[in-house]
C-alpha positions in Angstrom: 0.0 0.0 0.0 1.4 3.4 -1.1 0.1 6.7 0.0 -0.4 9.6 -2.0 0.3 13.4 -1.1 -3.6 13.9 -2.0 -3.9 11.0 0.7 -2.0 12.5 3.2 -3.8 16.1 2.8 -7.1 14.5 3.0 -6.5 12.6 6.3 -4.9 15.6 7.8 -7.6 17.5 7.0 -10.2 15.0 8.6 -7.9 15.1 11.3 -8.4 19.2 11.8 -4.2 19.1 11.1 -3.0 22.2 8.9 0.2 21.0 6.8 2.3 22.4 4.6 3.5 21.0 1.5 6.4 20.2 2.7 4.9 18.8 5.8 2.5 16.4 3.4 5.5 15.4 1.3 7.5 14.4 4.2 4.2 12.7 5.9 3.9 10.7 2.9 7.8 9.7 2.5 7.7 8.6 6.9 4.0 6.4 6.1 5.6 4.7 2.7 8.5 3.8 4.6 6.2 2.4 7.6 4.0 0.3 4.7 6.7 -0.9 3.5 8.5 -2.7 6.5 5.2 -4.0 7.6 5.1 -5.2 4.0 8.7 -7.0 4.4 7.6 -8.1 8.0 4.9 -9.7 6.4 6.6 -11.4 3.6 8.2 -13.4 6.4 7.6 -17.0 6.3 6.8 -17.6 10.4 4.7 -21.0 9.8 7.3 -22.8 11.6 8.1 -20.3 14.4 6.7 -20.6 17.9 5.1 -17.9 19.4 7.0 -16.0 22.3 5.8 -14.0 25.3 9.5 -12.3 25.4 12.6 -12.2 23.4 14.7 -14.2 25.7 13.8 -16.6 27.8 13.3 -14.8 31.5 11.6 -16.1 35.1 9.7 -13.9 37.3 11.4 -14.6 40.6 8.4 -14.8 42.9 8.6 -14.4 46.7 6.6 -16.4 49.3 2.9 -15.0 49.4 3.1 -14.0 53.6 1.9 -11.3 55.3 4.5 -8.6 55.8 3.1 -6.1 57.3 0.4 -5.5 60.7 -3.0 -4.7 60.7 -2.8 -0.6 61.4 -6.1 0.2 60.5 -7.2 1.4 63.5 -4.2 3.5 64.0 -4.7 5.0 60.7 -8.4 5.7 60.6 -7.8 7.5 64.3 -6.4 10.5 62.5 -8.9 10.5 59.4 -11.4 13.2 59.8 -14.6 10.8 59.3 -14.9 7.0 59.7 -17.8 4.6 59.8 -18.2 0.9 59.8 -14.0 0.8 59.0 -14.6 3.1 55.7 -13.2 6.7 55.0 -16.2 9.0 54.4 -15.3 11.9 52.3 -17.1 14.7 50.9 -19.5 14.2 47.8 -17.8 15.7 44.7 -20.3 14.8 42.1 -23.8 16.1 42.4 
């Protein structure tokens, strides 16, 4: 797929963008040049290529799921301005 400048102006103008001329030719050249390495990545054969999740093979290292930290609730909500039932109230904002 190939782009033309009248392309280019078109979409920029759909797109509320004022370009130059220049601005449009360049456009153009930068969007061929994408098309065109999608078109190569495409041409590709990949039917024998497994999928990957990365690009090297990498391990999360995972810590032991235990509790770290004590319950301060109760120390924290003691300094909020307005608490019920163990919930923050707070001042309604939308109407």
């Amino acid at each position: 797929m190939s782009l033309s400048l009248d392309d280019v102006k078109r979409v920029a103008h759909l797109a509320r963008i004022r370009v130059t001329e220049g601005e449009a030719e360049q456009t153009r050249d930068r969007l061929n040049g994408v098309f065109e390495l999608i078109a190569a990545m495409q041409a590709v054969d990949t039917r024998d290529v497994a999928p990957m999740a990365h690009a090297r093979d990498v391990f999360q290292r995972l810590r032991a799921d235990v509790v770290t930290e004590t319950d301060r609730r109760a120390a924290f909500q003691a300094v909020a301005p307005q608490t019920e039932g163990g919930l923050y109230l707070v001042p309604k904002v939308i109407e």
